[in-house]
Every structure is written in structure tokens, then in C-alpha cells.
C-alpha positions as CSV (number, residue, x, y, z in Angstrom):
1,X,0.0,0.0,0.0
2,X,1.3,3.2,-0.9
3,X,0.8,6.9,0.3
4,X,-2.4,7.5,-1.9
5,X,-4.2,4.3,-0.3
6,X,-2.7,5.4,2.9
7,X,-4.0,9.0,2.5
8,X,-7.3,7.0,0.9
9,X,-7.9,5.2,3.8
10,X,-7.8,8.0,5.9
11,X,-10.5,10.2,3.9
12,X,-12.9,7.3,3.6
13,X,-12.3,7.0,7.5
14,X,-12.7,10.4,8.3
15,X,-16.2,10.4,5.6
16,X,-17.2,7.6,7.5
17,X,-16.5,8.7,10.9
18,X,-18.1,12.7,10.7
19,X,-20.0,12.7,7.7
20,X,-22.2,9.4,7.5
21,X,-25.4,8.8,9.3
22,X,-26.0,5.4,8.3
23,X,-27.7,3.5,10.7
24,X,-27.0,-0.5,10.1
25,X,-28.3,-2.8,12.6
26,X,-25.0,-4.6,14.6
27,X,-22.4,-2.1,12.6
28,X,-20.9,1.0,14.2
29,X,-20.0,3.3,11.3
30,X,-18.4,5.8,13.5
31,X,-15.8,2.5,14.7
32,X,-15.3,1.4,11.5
33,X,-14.1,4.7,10.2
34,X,-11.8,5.4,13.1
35,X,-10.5,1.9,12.5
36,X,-9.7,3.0,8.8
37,X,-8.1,6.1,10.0
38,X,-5.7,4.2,12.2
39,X,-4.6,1.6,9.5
40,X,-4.1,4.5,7.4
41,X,-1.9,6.7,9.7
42,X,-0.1,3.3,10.9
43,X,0.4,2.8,7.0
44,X,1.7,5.8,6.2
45,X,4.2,6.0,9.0
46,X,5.6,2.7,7.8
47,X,5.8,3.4,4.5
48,X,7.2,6.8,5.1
49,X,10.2,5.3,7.2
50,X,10.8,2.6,4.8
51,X,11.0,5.1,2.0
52,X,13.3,7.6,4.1
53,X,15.7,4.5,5.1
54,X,16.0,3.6,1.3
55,X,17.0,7.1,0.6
56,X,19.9,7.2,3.0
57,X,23.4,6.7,1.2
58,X,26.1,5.2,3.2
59,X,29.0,8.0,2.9
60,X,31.7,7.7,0.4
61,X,35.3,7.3,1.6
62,X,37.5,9.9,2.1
63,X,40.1,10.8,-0.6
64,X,43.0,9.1,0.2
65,X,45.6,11.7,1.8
66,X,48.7,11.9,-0.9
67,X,51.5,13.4,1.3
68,X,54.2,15.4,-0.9
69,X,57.1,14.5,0.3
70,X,59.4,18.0,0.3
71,X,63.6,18.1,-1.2
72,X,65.3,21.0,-0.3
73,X,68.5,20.6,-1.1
């Protein structure tokens, strides 16, 4: 699941939760669309910290140090 079902989740959740009155005998609408909104949010911060964790580089190495070894004669 990506960010737009993440993000998807969480509308349908919040539509659910504040903006239906459905009535269905034995189903809580208002439960159900918190429910969605916590997958969603949970979803997202996993996929957020996986993506962020792929991005990281290890640093390159150094230059190697070439010392100039100095004549004066």
C-alpha cells in the first residue's frame, strides 16, 4: 500500500466517521471509520520510514591523503 491508499484510507475513514449517518443494525460506522483512519496513519508512517531509510546513502570514503614528500637541497 502506498501513500495514496494510505492517504485514501484515511478520507474514507474520516467520511465515515463525521460525515455518514447510516444506521445498520449490529455495525458502528463511527468504529469502523476510526479503524480506517488508524490503518491509514499506521500505513503511512511505515511506508514513510521505509522510503526515508531507502534514501539514506552510506557516505563515500574519504580521498586518500597523498603526502608530498618535500627536497630542499
Amino acid at each position: 500500500m502506498g501513500i495514496g491508499g494510505c492517504i485514501g484510507l484515511i478520507g474514507l475513514g474520516a467520511i465515515l466517521t463525521f460525515a455518514v449517518n447510516l444506521h445498520i443494525k449490529g455495525v458502528n460506522t463511527d468504529l469502523i471509520g476510526l479503524i480506517m483512519m488508524a490503518v491509514g496513519v499506521i500505513g503511512l508512517a511505515a511506508y514513510v520510514s521505509i522510503f526515508k531509510r531507502r534514501q539514506m546513502q552510506p557516505p563515500r570514503p574519504a580521498a586518500p591523503v597523498v603526502e608530498v614528500e618535500e627536497r630542499n637541497w
